[in-house]
C-alpha positions in Angstrom: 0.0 0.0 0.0 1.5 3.4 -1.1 1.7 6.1 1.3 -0.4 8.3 0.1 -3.3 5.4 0.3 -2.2 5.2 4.4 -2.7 8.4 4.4 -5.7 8.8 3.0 -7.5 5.9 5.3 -5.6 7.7 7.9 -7.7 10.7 7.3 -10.7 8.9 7.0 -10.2 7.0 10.3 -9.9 10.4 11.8 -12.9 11.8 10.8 -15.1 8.9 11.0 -14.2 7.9 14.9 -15.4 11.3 16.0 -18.5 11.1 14.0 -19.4 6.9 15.2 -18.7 8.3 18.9 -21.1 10.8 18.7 -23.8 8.9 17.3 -23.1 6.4 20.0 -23.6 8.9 22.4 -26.5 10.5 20.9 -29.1 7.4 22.2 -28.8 4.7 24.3 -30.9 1.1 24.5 -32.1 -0.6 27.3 -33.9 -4.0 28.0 -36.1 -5.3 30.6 -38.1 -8.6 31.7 -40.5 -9.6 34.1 -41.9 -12.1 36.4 -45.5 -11.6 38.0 -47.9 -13.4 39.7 -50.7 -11.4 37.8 -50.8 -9.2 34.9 -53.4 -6.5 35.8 -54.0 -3.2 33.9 -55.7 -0.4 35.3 -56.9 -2.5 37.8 -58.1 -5.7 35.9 -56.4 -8.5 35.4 -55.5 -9.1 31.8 -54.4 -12.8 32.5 -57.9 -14.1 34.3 -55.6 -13.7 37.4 -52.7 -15.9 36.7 -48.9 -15.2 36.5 -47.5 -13.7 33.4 -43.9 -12.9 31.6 -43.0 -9.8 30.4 -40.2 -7.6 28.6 -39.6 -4.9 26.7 -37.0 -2.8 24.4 -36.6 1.5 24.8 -34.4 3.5 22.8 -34.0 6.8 24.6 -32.4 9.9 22.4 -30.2 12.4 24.4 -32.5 14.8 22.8 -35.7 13.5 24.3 -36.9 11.1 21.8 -37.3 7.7 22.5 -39.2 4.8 21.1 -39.9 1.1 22.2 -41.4 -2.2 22.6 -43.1 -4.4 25.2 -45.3 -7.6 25.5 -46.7 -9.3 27.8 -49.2 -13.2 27.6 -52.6 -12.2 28.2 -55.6 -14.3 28.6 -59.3 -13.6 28.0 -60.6 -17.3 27.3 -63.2 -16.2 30.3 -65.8 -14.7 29.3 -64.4 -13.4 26.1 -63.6 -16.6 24.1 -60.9 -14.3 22.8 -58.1 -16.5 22.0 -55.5 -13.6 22.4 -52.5 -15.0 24.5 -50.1 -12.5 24.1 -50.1 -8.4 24.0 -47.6 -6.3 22.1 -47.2 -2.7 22.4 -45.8 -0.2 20.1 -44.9 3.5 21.3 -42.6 6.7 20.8 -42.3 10.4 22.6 -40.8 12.5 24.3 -39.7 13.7 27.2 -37.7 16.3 29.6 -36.8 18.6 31.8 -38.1 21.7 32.5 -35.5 22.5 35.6 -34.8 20.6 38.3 -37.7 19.3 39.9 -40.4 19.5 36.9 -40.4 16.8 33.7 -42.6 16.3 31.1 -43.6 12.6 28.9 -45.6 12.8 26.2 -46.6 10.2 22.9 -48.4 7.6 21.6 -49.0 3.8 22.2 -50.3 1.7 20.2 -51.8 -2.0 22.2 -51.5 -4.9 19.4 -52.9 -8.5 20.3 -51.5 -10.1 17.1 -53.2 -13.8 17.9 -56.4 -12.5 17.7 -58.3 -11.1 15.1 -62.1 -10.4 17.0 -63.2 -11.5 20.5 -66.8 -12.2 21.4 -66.9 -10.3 24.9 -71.1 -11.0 25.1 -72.5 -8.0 22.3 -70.9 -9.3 19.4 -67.1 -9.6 18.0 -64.8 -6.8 18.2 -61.4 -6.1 17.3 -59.1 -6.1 20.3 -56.4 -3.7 19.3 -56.5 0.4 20.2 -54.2 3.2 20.4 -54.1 6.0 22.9 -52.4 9.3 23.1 -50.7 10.2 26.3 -49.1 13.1 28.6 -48.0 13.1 31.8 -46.2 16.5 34.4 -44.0 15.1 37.2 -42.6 17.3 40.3 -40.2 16.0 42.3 -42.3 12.2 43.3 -45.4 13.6 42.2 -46.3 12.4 38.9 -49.8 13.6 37.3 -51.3 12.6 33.4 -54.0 11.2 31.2 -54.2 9.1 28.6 -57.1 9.4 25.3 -58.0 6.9 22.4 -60.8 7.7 19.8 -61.7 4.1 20.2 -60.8 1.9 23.2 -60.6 -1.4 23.3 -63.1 -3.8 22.1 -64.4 -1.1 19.9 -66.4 0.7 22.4 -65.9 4.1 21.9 -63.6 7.0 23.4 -62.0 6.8 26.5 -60.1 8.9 29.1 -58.2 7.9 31.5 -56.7 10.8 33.9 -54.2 9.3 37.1 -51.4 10.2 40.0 -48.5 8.3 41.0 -46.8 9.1 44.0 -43.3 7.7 45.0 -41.0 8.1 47.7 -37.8 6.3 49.7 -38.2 4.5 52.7 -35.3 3.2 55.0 -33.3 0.2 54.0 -33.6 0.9 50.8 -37.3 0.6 50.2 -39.8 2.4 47.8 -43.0 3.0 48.1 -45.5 4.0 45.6 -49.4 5.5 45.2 -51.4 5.4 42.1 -55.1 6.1 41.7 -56.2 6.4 38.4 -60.1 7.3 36.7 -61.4 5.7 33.6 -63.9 7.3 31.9 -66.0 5.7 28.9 -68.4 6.9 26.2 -71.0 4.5 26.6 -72.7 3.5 29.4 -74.5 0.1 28.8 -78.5 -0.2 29.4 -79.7 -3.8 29.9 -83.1 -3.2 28.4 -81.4 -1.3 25.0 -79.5 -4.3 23.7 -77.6 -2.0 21.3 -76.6 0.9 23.6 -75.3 -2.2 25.7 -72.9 -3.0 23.2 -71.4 -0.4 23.2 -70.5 -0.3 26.2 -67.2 -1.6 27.8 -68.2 -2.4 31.8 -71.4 -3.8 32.2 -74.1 -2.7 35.1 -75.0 0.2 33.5 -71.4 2.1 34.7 -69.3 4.2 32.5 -66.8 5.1 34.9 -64.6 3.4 37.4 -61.4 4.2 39.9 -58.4 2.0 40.0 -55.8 2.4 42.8 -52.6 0.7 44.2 -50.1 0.6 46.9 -46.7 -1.0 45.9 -43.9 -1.6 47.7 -40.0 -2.0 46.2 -36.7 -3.0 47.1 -34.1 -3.8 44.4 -31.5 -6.6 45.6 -28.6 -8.4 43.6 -29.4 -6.7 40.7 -32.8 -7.7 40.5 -36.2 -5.4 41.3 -39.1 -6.7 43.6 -42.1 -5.6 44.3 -45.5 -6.1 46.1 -48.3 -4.2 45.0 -52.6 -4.4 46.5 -54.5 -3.6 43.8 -58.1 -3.0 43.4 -61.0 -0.9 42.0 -64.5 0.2 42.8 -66.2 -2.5 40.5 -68.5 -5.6 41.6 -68.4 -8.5 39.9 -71.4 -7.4 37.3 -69.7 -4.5 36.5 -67.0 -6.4 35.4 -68.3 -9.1 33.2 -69.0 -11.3 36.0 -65.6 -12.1 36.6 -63.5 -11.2 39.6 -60.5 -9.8 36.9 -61.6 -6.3 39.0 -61.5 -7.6 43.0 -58.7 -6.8 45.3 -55.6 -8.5 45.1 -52.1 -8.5 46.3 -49.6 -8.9 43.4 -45.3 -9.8 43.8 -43.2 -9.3 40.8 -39.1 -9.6 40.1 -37.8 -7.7 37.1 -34.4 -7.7 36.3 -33.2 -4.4 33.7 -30.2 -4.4 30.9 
């Protein structure tokens, strides 16, 4: 190889390194996977109560941008003869800082169940998949946002969802966290009007409900526990006569890459 061919790769080396390290630095990619002993989602169980795997993929862009991945095995064989097993979501946004002790999230998700094409949930088959907007304001542990989607899931209309999380330390290392959330629906359904009822998501005649949690969190040898009670303000008619909405006390171990 001649010289002037050295240095000419020479040169190229020299101005390519700077421009591969910045692009490395620009975003960076991070994994996660879970164990729980119930999968539940605002409240109700999206596994008819039984444990559930979980992961997901984020890339998160030193500019704010980020986009990811996560799924999670659902099951709604009861009542819905659904024969969905397994949830995959899709979403990007963006977040920051405003100064010190106030952030900002907002995008858009988009909830796939790719094994099912319609579920019969009692008024007829509907398509499982929706997509929501969201935004969210934190201050210091105090974290406060809603979420829309022009048609939720199960085709039954639009849908708001407005919630706060509150988080702080405890000694030994402990964390403990506050959500209550309110879900608000379009349709209420009406028992005697068999096609205003199927429109309707909860059942009862209710288009409205409150979801809340207490969760407790220690992270130890690199792995993340938690405990959480969860419950909402539905009965069992309300909630397709299933106990998906009831109290319960749910343990998970996540471990983050």
């Amino acid at each position: 190889m001649n010289t002037f061919k050295k240095s000419l790769i020479a040169t190229s080396i020299a101005l390519t390194l700077p421009v591969v390290a910045n692009v490395a630095q620009a975003f960076e990619t991070s994994a996660n996977v879970t164990l729980t002993t119930d999968y539940k989602f605002r409240g109700i169980s999206q596994t008819d109560t039984s444990p559930a795997i979980q992961g997901g993929f984020d890339v998160a862009f030193d500019n704010g941008l980020y986009a990811g991945t996560w799924g999670s095995v659902v099951d709604f064989q009861d009542p819905a003869g659904s024969d969905a097993d397994f949830e995959l979501d899709y979403y990007f946004g963006f977040g920051g800082e405003i100064n010190e002790s106030l952030s900002y999230d907002l995008g858009y998700i988009y909830y796939d169940y790719p094994t099912s094409n319609e579920s019969n949930f009692g008024f007829g088959n509907r398509d499982l998949d929706y997509q929501e907007i969201y935004a969210s304001m934190s201050f210091n542990d105090l974290t406060v946002g809603f979420a829309y989607s022009d048609d939720y899931w199960l085709e039954t209309g639009e849908f708001y969802y407005v919630y706060a999380d509150y988080g702080f330390e405890l000694p030994g290392g402990f964390g403990l966290g506050l959500h209550y959330g309110y879900n608000d629906f379009e349709f209420a359904s009406d028992d005697s009007d068999p096609e205003d009822a199927s429109e309707a998501f909860l059942g009862d005649g209710e288009d409205s409900y409150s979801d809340y949690s207490i969760s407790l969190s220690k992270s130890y040898l690199g792995l993340d526990f938690a405990l959480s009670w969860i419950d909402t303000d539905l009965d069992e008619d309300e909630c397709w006569g299933t106990d998906w909405c009831d109290s319960s006390v749910v343990f998970s171990v996540s471990k983050s890459m």
